[in-house]
Backbone as JSON, one array per atom type, in Angstrom:
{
  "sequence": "XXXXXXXXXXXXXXXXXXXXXXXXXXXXXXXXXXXXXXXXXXXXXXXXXXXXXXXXXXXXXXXXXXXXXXXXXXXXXXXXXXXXXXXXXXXXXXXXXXXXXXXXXXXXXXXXXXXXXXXXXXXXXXXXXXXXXXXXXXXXXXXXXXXXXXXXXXXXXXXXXXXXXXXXXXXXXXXXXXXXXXXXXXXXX",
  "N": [[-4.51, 36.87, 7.31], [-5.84, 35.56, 10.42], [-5.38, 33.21, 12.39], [-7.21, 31.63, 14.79], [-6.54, 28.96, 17.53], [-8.74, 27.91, 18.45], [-10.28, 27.73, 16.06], [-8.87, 25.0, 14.93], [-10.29, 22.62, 14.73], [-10.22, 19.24, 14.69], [-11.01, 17.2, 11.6], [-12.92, 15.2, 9.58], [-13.2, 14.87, 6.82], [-11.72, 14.01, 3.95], [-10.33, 16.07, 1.65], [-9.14, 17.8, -1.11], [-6.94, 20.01, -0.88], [-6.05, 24.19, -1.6], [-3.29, 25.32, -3.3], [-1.09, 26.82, -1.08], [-0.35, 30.32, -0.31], [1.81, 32.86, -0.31], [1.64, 35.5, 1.85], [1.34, 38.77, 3.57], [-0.6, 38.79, 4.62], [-0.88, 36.31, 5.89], [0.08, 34.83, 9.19], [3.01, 32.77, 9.41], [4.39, 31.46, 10.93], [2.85, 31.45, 13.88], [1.01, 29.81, 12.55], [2.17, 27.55, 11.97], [2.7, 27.01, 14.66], [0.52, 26.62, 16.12], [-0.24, 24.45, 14.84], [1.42, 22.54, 15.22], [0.75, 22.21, 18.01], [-1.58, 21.29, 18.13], [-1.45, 18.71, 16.42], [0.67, 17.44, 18.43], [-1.26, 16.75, 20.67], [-3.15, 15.41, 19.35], [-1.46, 13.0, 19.49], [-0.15, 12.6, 17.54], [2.28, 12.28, 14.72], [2.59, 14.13, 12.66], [0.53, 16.13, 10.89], [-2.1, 17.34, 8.7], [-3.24, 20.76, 7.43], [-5.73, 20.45, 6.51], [-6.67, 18.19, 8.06], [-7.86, 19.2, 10.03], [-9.67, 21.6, 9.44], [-8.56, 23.51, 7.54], [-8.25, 25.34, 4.29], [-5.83, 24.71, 3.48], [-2.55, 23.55, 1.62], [-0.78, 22.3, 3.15], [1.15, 20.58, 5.78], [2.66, 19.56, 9.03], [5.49, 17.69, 10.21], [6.86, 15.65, 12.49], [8.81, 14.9, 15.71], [9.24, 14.86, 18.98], [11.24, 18.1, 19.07], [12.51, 18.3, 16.62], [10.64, 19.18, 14.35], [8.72, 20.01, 11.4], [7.68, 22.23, 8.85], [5.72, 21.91, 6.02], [4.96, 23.01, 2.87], [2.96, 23.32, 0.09], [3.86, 20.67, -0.84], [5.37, 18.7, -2.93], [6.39, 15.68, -4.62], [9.34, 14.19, -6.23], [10.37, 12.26, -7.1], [10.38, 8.84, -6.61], [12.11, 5.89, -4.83], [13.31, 3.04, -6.18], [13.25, 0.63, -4.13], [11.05, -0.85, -1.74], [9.21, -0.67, 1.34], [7.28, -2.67, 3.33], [5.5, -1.43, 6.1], [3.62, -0.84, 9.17], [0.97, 1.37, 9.66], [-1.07, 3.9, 11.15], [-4.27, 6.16, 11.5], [-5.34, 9.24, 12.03], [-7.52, 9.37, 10.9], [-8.77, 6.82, 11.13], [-9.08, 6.11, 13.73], [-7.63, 3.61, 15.77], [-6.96, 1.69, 14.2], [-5.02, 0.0, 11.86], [-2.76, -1.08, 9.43], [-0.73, -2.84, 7.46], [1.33, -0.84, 5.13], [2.68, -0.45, 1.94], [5.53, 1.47, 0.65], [7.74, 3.49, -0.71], [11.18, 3.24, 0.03], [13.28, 5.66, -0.26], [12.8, 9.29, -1.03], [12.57, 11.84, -3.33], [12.11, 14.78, -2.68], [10.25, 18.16, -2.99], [9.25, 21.4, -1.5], [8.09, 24.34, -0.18], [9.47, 26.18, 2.59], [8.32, 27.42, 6.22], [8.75, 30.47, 6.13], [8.36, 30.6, 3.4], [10.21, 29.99, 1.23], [11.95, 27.81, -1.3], [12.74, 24.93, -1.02], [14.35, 21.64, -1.92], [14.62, 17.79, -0.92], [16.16, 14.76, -0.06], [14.43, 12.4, 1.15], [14.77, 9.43, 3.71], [13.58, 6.76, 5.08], [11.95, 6.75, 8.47], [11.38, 9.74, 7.97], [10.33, 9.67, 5.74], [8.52, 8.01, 5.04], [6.7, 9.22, 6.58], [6.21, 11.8, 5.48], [5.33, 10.98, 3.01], [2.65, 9.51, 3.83], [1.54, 12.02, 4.69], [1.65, 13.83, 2.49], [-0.11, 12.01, 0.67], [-2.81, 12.12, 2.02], [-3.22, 15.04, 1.54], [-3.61, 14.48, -1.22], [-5.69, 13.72, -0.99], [-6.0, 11.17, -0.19], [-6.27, 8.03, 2.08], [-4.69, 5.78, 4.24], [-6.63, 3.56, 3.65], [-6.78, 3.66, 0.66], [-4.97, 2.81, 0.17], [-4.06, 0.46, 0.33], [-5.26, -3.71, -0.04], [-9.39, -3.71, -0.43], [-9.7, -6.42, 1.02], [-7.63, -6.9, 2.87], [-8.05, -4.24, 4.09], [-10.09, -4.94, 5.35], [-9.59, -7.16, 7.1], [-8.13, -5.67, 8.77], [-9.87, -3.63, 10.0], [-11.33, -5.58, 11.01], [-9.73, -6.57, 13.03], [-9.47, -4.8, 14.85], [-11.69, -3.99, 15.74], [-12.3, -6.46, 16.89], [-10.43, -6.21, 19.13], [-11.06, -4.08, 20.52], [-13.58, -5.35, 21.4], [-12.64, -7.23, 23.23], [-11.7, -5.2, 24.79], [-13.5, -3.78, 25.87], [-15.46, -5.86, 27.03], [-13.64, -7.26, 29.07], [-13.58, -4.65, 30.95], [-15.85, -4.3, 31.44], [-16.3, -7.06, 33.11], [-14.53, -6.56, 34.5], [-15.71, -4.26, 36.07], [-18.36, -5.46, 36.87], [-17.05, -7.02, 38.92], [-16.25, -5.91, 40.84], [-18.31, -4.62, 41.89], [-19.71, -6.9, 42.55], [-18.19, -7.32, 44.85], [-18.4, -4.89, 46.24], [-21.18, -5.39, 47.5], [-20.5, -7.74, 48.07], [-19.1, -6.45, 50.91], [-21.12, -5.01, 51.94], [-22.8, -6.77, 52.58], [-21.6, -8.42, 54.38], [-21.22, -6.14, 56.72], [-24.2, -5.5, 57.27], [-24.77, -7.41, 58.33], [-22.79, -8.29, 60.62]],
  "CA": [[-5.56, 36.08, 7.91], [-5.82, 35.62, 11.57], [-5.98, 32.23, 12.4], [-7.06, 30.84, 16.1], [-6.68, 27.64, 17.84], [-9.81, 27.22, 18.72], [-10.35, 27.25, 14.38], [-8.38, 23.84, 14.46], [-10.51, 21.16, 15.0], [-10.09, 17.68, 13.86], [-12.03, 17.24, 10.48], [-12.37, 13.9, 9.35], [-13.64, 14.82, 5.6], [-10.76, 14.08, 3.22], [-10.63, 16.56, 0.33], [-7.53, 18.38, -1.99], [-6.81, 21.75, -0.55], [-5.69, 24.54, -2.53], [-2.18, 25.42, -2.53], [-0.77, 28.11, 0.15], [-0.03, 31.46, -0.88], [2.81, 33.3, 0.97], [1.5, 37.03, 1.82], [1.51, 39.4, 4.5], [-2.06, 38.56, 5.91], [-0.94, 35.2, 7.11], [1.25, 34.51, 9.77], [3.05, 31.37, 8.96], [4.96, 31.14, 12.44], [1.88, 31.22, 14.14], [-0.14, 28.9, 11.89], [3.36, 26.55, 12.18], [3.0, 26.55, 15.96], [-0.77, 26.15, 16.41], [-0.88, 23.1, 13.94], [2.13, 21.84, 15.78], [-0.02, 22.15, 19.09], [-2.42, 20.43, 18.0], [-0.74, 17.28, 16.53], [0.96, 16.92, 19.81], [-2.51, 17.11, 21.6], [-3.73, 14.65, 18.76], [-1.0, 12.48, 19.38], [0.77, 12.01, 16.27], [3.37, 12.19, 14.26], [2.16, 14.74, 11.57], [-0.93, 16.73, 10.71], [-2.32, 18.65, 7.65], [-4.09, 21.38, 7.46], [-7.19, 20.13, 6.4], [-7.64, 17.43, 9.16], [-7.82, 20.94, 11.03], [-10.52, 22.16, 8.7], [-7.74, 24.39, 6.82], [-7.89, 24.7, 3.49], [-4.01, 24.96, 2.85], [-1.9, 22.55, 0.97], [0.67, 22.23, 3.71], [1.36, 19.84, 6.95], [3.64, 19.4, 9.93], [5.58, 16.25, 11.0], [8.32, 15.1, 13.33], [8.91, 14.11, 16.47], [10.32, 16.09, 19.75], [11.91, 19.43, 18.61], [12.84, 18.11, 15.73], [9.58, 18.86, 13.63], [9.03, 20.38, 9.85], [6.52, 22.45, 8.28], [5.89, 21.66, 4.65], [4.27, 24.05, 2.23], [2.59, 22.86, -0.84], [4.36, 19.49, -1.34], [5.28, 17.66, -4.13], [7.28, 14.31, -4.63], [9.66, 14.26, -7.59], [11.2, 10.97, -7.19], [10.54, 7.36, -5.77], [13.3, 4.61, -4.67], [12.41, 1.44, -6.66], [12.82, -0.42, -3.07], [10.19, -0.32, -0.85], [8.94, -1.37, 2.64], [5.92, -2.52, 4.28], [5.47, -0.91, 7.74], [2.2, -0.99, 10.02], [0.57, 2.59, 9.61], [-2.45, 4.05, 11.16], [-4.48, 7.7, 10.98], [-6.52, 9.6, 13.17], [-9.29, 9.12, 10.26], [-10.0, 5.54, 11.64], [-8.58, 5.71, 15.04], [-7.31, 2.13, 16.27], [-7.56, 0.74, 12.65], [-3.47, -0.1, 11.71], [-2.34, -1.74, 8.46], [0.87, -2.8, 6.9], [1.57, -0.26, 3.98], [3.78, -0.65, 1.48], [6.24, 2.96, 0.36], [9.28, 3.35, -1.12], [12.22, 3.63, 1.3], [13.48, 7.05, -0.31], [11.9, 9.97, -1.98], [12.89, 13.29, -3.5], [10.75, 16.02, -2.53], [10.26, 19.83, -3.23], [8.29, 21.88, -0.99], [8.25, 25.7, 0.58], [8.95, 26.29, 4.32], [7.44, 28.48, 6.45], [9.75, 31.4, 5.11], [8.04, 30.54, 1.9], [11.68, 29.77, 0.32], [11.72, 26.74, -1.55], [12.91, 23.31, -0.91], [14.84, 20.32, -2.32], [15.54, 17.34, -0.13], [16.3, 13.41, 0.02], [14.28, 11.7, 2.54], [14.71, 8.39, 3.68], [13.38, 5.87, 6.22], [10.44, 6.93, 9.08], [10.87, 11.21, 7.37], [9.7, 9.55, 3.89], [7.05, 7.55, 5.01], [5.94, 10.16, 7.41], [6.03, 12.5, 4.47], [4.21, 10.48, 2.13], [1.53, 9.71, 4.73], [0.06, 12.94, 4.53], [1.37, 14.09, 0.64], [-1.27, 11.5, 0.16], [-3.37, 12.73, 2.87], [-3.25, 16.36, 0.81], [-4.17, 14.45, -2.37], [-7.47, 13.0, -0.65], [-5.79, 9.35, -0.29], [-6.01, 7.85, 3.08], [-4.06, 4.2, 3.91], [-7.62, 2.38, 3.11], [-6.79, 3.3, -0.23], [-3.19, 2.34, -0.3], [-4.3, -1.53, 0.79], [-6.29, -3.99, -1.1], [-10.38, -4.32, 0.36], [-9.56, -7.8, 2.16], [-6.42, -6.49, 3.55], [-8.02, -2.78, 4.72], [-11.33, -5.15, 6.15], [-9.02, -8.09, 7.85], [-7.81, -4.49, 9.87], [-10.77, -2.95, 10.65], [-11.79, -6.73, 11.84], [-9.14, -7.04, 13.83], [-9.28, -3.48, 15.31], [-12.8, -4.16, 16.07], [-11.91, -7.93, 17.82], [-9.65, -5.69, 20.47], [-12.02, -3.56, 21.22], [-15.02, -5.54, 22.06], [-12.26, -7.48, 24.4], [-11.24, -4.46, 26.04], [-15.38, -3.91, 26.67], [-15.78, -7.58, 27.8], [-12.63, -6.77, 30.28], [-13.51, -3.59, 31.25], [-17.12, -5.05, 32.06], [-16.2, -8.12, 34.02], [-13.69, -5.82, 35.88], [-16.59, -3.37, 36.83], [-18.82, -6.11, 38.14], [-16.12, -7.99, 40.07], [-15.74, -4.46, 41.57], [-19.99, -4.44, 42.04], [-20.0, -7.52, 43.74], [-16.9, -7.29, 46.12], [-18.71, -4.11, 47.15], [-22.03, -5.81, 47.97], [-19.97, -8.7, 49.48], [-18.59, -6.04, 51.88], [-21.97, -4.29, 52.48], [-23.85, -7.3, 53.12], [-20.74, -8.25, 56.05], [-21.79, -5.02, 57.14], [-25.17, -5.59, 57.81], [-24.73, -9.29, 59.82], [-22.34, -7.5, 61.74]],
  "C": [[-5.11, 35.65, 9.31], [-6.18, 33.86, 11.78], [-5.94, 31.87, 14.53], [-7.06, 29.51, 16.81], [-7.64, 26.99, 17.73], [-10.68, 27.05, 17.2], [-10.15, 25.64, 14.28], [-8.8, 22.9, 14.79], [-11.08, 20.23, 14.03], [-11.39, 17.81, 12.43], [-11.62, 15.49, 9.37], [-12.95, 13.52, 7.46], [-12.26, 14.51, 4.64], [-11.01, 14.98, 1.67], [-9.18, 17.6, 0.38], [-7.56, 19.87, -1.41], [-5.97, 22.74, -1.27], [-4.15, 25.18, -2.02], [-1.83, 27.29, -1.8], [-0.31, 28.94, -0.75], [0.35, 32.86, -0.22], [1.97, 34.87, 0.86], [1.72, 37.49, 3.4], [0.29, 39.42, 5.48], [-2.04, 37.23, 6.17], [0.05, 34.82, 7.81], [1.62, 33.15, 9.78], [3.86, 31.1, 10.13], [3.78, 31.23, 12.91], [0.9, 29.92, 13.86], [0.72, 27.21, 12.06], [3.05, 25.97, 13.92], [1.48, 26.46, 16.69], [-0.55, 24.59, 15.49], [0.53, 21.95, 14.86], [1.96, 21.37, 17.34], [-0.82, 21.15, 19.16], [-2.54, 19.03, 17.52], [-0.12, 16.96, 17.5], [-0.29, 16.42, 20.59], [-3.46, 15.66, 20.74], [-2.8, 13.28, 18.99], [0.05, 11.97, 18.4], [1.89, 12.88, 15.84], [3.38, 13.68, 12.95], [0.57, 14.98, 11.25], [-0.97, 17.71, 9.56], [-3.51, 19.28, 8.02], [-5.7, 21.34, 7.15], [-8.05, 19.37, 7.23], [-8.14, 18.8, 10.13], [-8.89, 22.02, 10.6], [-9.6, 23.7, 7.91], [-7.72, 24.61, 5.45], [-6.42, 24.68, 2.15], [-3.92, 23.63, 2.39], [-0.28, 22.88, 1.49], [0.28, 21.15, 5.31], [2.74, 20.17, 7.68], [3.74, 18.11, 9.92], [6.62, 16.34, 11.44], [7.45, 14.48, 14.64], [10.1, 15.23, 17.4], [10.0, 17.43, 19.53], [12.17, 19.64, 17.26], [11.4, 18.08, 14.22], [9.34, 20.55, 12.49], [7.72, 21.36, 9.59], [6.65, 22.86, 6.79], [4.83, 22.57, 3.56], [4.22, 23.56, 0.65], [4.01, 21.92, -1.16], [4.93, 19.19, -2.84], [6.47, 16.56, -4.22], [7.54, 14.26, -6.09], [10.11, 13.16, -8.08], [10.94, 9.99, -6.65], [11.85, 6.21, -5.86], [12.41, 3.62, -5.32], [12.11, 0.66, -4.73], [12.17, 0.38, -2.1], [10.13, -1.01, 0.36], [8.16, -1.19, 3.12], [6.1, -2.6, 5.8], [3.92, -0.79, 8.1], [2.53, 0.74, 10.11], [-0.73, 2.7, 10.26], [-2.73, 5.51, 10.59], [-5.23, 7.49, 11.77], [-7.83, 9.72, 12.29], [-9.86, 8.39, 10.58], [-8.73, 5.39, 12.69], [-8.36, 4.05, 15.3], [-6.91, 1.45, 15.05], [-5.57, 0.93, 12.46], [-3.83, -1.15, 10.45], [-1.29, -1.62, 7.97], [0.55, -1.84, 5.57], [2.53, -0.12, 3.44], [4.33, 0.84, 0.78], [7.57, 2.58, 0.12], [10.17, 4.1, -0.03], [12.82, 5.4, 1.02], [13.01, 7.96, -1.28], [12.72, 11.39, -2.29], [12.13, 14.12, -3.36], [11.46, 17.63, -2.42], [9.32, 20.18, -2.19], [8.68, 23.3, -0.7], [8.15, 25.73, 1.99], [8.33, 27.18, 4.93], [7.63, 29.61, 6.4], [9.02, 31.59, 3.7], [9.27, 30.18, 0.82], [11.34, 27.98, 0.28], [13.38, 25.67, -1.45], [13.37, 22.2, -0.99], [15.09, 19.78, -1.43], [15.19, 15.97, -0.42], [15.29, 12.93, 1.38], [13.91, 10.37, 2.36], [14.09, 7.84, 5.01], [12.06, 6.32, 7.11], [9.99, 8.54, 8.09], [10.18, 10.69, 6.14], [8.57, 8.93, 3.91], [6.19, 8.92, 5.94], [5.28, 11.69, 6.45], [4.76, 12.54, 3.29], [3.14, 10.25, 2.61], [0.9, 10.75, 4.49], [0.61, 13.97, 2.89], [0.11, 13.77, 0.03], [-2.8, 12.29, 0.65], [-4.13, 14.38, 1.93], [-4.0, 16.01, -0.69], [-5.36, 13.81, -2.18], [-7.22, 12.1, -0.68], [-5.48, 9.18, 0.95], [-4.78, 6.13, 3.03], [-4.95, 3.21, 3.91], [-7.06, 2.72, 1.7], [-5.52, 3.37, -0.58], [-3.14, 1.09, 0.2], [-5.46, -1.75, -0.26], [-7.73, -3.89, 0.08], [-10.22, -5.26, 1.38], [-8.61, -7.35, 3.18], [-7.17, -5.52, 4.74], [-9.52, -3.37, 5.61], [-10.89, -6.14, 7.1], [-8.83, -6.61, 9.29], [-8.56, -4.53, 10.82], [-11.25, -3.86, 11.53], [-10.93, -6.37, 13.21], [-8.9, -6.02, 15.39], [-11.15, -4.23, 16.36], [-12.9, -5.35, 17.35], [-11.36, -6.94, 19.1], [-10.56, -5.04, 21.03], [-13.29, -3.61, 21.97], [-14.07, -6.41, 23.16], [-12.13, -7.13, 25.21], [-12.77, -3.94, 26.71], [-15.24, -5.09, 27.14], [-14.92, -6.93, 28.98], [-12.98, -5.84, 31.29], [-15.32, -3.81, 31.93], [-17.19, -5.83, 32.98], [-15.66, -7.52, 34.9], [-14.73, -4.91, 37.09], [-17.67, -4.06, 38.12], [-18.66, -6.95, 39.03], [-16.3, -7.09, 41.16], [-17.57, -4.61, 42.69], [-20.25, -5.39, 43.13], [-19.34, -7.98, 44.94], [-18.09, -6.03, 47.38], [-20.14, -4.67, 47.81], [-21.9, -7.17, 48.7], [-19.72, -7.66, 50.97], [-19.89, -5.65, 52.32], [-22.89, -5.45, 53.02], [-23.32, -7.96, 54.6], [-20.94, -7.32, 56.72], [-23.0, -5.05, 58.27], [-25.14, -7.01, 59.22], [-24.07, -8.37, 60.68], [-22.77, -6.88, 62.72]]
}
């Protein structure tokens, strides 16, 4: 299967994709370095194939050079201790909430080789991991917070944004009437 860039755009439906299936009609270097294009370009940290309208059961994440591509997932293990960290997603742009994850995880997966997998990950790789594991199982981080919690957010997301309108308004017609101060010195002149 031939896949092109211009295939990969953003898809903000959440649903389970079926898992990948190594053959000779898909290039998985290719499909590795378009999806890794396009999370750069999206900004983040990690992207699955489905925000991409894909319907694999695999993602990219890192950071730099230093970035992964994961092939049908799975998590075999959780650390009892966990830690709440401020998360967002490009499903609700601006929108951030503390989410709580266990600090280390065991995970299996296939790389883009198709050879499988074992590894420990701890600290930003495990949440960054689990982020879109979930992501793959149709769970965003509204439904890894309670209601009050995931609507205090969206409030608060919402509050910034009508400031940076107010701001971004007052700035324009400071701008509006500087210039019709100057044009009306103009005219006397």
């Amino acid at each position: 299967m031939i896949i092109k860039k211009s295939q990969l755009i953003f898809n903000n439906d959440i649903f389970v994709p079926e898992k990948f299936i190594f053959d000779d009609d898909t290039d998985t270097d290719m499909l590795f370095n378009l999806m890794v294009e396009r999370m750069r370009e999206l900004g983040t940290i990690g992207l699955t194939a489905p925000q991409v309208s894909l319907k694999f059961n695999m993602f990219v994440m890192g950071i730099d050079d230093a970035v992964m591509a994961i092939f049908n997932p799975k998590i075999s293990a959780y650390s009892e201790i966990e830690e709440s960290v401020i998360e967002g997603t490009i499903h609700y742009p601006g929108v951030q909430v503390m989410v709580k994850r266990p600090i280390t995880i065991l995970v299996e997966y296939q790389n883009k080789k198709g050879e499988e997998v074992k590894d420990s990950l701890t600290g930003l790789s495990s949440r960054i991991f689990q982020h879109h594991f979930d992501l793959l199982q149709g769970l965003t981080i509204k439904d890894k917070v309670s209601k009050l919690k995931w609507d205090l957010a969206a409030k608060r997301f919402i509050n910034k944004k009508n400031k940076f309108i107010k701001q971004q308004v007052q700035k324009k017609l400071l701008e509006i009437k500087k210039d019709m101060q100057n044009d009306n010195t103009k005219r006397i002149s």
